[in-house]
C-alpha positions as CSV (number, residue, x, y, z in Angstrom):
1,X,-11.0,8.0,17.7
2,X,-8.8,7.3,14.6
3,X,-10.6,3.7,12.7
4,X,-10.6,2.9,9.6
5,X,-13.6,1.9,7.9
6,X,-13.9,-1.0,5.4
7,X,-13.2,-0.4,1.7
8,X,-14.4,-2.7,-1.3
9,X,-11.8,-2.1,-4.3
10,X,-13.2,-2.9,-8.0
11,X,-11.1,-2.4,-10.6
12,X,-12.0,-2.7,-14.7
13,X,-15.7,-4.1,-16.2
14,X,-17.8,-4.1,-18.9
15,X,-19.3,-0.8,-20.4
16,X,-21.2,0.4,-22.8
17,X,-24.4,-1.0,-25.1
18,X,-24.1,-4.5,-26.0
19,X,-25.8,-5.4,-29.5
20,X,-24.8,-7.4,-33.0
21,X,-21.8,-5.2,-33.6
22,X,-20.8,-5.5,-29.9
23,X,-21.9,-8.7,-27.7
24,X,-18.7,-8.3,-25.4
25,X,-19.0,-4.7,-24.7
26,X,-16.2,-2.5,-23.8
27,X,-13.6,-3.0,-21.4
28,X,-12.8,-0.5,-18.6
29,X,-9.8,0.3,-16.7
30,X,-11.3,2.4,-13.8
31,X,-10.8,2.0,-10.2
32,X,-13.5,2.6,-7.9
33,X,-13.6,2.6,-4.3
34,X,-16.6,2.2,-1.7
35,X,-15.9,3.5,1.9
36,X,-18.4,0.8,3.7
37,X,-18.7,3.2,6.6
38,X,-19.4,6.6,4.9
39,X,-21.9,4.0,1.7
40,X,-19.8,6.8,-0.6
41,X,-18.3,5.6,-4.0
42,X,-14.7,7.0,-5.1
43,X,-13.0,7.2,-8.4
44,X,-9.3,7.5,-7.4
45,X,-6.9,7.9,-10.2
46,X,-4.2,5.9,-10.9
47,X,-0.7,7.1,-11.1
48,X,2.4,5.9,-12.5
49,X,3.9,4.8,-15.2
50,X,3.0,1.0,-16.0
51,X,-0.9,1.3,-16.0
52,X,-3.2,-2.0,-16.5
53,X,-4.6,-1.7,-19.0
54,X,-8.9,-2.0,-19.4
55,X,-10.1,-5.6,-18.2
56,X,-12.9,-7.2,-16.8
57,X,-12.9,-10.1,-14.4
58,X,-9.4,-9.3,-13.0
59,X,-8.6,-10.5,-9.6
60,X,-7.5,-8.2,-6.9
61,X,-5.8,-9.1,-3.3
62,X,-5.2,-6.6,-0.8
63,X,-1.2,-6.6,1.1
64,X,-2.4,-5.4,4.3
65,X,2.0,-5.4,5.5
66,X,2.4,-2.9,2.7
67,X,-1.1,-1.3,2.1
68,X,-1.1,-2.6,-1.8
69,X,-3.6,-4.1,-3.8
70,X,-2.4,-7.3,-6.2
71,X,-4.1,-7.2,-9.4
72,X,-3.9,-10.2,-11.3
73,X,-4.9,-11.1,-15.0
74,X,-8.4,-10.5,-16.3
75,X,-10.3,-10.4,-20.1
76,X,-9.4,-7.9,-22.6
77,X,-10.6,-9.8,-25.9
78,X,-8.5,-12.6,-24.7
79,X,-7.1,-13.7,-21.1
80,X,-4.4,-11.9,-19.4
81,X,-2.0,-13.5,-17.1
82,X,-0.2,-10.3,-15.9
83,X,0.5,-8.9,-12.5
84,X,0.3,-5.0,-11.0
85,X,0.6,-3.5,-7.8
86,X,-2.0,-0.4,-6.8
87,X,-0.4,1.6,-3.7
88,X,-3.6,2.4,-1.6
89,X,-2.0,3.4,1.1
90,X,-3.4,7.0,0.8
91,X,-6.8,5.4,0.6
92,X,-7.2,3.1,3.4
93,X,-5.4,4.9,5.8
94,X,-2.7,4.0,8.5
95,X,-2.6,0.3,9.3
96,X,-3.1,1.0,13.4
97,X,-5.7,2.9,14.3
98,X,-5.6,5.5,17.8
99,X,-8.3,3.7,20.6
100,X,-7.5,6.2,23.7
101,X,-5.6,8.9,24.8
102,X,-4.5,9.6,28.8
103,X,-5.1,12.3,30.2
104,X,-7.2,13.1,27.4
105,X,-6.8,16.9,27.8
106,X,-3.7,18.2,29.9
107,X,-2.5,22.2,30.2
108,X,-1.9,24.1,27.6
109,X,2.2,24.7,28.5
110,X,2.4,21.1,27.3
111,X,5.0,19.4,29.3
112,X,3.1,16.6,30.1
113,X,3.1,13.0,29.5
114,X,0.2,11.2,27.4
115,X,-0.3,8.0,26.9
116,X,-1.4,6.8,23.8
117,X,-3.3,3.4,23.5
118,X,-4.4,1.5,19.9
119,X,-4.2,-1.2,17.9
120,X,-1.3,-2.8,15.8
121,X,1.2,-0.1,16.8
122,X,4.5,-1.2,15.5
123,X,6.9,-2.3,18.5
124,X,10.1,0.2,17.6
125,X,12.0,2.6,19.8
126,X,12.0,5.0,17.0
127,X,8.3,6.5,17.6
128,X,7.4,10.5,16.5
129,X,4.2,12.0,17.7
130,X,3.2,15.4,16.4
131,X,1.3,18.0,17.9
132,X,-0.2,20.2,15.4
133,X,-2.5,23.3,16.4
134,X,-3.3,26.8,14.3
135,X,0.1,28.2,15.8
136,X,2.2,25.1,14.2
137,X,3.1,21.8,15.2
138,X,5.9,20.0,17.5
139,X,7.5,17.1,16.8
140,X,7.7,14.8,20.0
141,X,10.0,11.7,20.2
142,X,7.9,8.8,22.0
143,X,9.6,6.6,25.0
């Protein structure tokens, strides 16, 4: 069925040789993302217009009610006390996740009704479920 799998955010670090000329190293502003079920790193990019800028030893805090991450302050040849907001929602998916279907297969004519089980559906009257095949897709308004 539809779960999610666990994702570990890291944002920013230290690069590069460190030597007489350069005992800090370089700062980084990367994102990198490591899907815990798949053990596969990611390198999304970030868009928008107000960037962080390259840091190490930031903070991050992920908003599960709006599928954000918090990042908070960090080093960047001196301490920063600023605060962004990363929309991951495109990353970690859907915050409910599809545990059973019933019937699970029912005739092709459609027509029929399903009952869809999960968990942390959103209690609303105002529920769309789409049917999508090679021929198209159907939007269906839930009860």
């Amino acid at each position: 069925m539809a779960i999610p799998t666990w994702k570990v955010f890291a944002f920013g670090g230290i690069e590069g040789p460190l030597d007489e000329t350069n005992r800090q190293g370089t700062p980084c502003g990367d994102m990198s993302v490591l899907d815990a079920g798949l053990l596969r790193w990611s390198h999304p990019d970030a868009a928008g217009l107000d960037k962080p800028c390259s840091r190490a030893d930031t903070v991050l805090a992920y908003d599960s009610k709006f599928s954000r991450l918090i990042l908070f302050g960090g080093w960047a040849n001196e301490w920063l006390a600023d605060v962004f907001t990363l929309d991951v929602a495109h990353v970690v998916g859907p915050p409910y996740a599809i545990m059973n279907l019933h019937p699970y297969i029912g005739p092709i004519t459609g027509n029929a009704p399903l009952q869809i089980t999960g968990i942390d559906f959103i209690n609303t009257a105002d529920v769309v479920i789409r049917f999508s095949s090679k021929g198209g897709t159907i939007d269906v308004r839930g009860d």
